[in-house]
DRENVEXVO-637519 format. One record per atom (N, C-alpha, C, O): x, y, z; residue in one letter. Coordinates in steps of 0.05 Angstrom, whole numbers, plus 5000, padded with zeros to 4 digits. Atoms other than C-alpha are relative to their C-alpha. Layout:
N
XYZa ...
***
This chain:
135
497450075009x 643471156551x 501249795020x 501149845044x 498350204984x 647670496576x 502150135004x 502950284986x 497549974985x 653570626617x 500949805006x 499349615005x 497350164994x 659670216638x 497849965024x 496049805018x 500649974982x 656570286700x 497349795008x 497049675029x 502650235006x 649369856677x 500449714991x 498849524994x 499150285003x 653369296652x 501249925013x 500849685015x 499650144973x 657069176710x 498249955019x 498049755034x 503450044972x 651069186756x 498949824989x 497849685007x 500950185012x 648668716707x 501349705002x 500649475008x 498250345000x 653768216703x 500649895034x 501249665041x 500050104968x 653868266785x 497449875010x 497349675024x 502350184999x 646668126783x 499249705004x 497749575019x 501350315011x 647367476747x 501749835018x 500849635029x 498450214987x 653367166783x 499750065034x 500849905050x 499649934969x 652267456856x 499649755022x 500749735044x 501350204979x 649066856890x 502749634991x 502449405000x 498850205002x 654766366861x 502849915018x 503449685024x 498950084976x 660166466910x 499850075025x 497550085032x 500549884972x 661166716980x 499950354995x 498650515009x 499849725006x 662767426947x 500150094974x 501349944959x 499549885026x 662367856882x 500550265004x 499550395023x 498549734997x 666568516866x 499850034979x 500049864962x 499949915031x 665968946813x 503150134993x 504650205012x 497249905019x 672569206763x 502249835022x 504249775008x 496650144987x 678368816823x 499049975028x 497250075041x 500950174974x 678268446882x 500950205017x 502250385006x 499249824982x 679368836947x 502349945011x 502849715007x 497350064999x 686568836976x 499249935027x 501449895038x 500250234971x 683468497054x 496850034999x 495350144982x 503650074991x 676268377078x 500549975023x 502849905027x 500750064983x 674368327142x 499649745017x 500249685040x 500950215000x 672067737140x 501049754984x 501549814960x 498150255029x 675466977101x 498349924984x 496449784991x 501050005021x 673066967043x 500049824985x 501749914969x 498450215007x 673866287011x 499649954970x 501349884953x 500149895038x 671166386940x 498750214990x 496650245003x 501349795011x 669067016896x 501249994976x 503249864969x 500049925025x 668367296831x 499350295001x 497550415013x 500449775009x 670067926802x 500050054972x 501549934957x 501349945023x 666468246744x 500650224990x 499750435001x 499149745015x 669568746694x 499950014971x 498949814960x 499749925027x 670769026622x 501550114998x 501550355001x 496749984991x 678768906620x 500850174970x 503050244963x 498649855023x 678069286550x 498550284994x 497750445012x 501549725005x 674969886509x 497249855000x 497249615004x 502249945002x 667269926503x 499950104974x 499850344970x 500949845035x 666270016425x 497350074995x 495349945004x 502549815011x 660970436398x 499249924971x 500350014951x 500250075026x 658070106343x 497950154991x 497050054970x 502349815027x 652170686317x 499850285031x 500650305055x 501549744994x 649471346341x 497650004998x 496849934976x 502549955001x 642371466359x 499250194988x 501150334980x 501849795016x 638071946325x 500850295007x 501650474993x 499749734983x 638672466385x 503650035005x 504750225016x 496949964994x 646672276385x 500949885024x 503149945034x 498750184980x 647171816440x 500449844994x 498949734977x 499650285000x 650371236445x 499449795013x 500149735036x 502050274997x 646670646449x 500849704998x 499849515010x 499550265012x 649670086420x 502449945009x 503850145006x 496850024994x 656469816445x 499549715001x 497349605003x 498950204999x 660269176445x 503149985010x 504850145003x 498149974986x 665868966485x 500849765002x 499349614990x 500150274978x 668868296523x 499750095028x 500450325035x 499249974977x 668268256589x 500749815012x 501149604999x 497450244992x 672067826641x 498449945030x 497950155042x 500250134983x 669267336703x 502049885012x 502749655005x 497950184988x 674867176747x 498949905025x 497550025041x 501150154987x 673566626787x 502649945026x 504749825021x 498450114982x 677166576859x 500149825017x 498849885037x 500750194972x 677466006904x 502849935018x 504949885005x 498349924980x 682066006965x 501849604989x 500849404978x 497750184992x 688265456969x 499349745015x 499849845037x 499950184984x 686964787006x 503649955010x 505249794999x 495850024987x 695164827043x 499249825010x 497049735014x 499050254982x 697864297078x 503350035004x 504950084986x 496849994995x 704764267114x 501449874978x 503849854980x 498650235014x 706563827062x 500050124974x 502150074962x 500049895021x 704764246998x 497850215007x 495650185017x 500749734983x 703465017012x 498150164980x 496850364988x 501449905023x 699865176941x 498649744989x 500149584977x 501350195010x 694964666922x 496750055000x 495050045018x 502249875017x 689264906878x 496849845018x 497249625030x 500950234996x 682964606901x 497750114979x 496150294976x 501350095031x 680564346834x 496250004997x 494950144983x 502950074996x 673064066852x 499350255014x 497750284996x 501649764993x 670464756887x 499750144978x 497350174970x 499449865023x 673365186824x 499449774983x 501549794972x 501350075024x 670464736774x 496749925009x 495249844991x 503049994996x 663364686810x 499450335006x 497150375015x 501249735004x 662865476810x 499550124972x 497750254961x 500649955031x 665565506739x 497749894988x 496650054972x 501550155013x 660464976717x 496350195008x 494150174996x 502649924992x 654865396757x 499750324983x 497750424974x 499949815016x 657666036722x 499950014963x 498750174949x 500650155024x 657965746657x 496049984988x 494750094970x 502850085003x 650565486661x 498150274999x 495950254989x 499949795007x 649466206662x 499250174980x 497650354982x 499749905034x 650366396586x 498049734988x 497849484989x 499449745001x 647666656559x 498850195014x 496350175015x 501449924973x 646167166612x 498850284975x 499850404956x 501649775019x 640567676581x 498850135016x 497350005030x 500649794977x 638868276622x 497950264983x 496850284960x 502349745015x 634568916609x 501850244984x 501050444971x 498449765013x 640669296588x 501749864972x 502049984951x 497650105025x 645868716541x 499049785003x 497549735023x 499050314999x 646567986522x 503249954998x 504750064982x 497350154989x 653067646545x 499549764997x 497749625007x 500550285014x 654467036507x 502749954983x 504050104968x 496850095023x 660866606477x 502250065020x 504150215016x 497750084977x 664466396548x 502849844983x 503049654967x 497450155006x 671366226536x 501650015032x 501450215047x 498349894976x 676266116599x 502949874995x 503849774974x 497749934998x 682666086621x 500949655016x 499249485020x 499650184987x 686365546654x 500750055031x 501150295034x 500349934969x 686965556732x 502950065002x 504549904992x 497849714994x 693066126753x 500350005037x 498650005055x 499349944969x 695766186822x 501050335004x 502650464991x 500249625007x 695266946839x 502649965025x 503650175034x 497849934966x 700666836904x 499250045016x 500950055034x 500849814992x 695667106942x 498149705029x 496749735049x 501750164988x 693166386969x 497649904985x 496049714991x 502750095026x 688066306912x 501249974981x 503550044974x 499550095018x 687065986857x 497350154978x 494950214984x 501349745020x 684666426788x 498849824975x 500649744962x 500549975026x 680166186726x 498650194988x 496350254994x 501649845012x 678766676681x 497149954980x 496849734969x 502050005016x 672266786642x 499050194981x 497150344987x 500849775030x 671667216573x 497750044999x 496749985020x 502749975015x 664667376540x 499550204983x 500550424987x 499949715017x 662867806488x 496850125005x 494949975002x 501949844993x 657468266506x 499250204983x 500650384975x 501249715025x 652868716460x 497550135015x 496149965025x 502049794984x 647769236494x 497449934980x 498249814960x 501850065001x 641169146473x 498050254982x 495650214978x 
***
């Protein structure tokens, strides 16, 4: 039986090596360490159950799930929030290239994103949708 639990491991799989860091379900509230871009990997909705197996497990699901893409701030005394555009669109373009990502447990396929979001936090946010069906 797939679990929540196999498709996240999954979707960390595929993107892990694209920024400096990947987190699963939310970013961590400090690190140790400066972190200057990451992606966190979740399923911001329900998990639908589309059949029943024979023995009564569930097998089959479909869902979205969500790639948020972080990359830190370029500041300057001069302007204190300023996105930096070319890093966050050469991770998206590497995450992107991606899909459709096909694993031993789902296929994840049919990226849609978001437009670039300032979280307050010193980073800059695009999101990334997909619709995902288990296998």
């Amino acid at each position: 039986m797939i679990t929540a639990r196999d498709i996240l491991q999954d979707m960390f799989n595929q993107v892990k090596c694209i920024c400096d860091k990947t987190y699963i379900i939310e970013r961590p509230a400090s690190t140790s360490d400066q972190v200057n871009s990451f992606i966190v990997c979740s399923i911001p909705g329900i998990l639908y159950n589309n059949e029943i197996s024979d023995n009564g497990e569930y097998d089959d699901y479909s869902t979205t799930v969500q790639f948020e893409v972080y990359v830190r701030d370029k500041t300057s005394a001069s302007n204190l929030n300023q996105a930096d555009i070319n890093t966050i669109d050469k991770i998206v373009r590497k995450l992107l290239a991606k899909f459709p990502m096909i694993t031993d447990h789902c296929v994840i396929a049919g990226p849609s994103q978001s437009m670039l979001i300032s979280d307050g936090k010193q980073f800059h946010c695009t999101i990334i949708h997909a619709d995902m069906r288990t296998k």
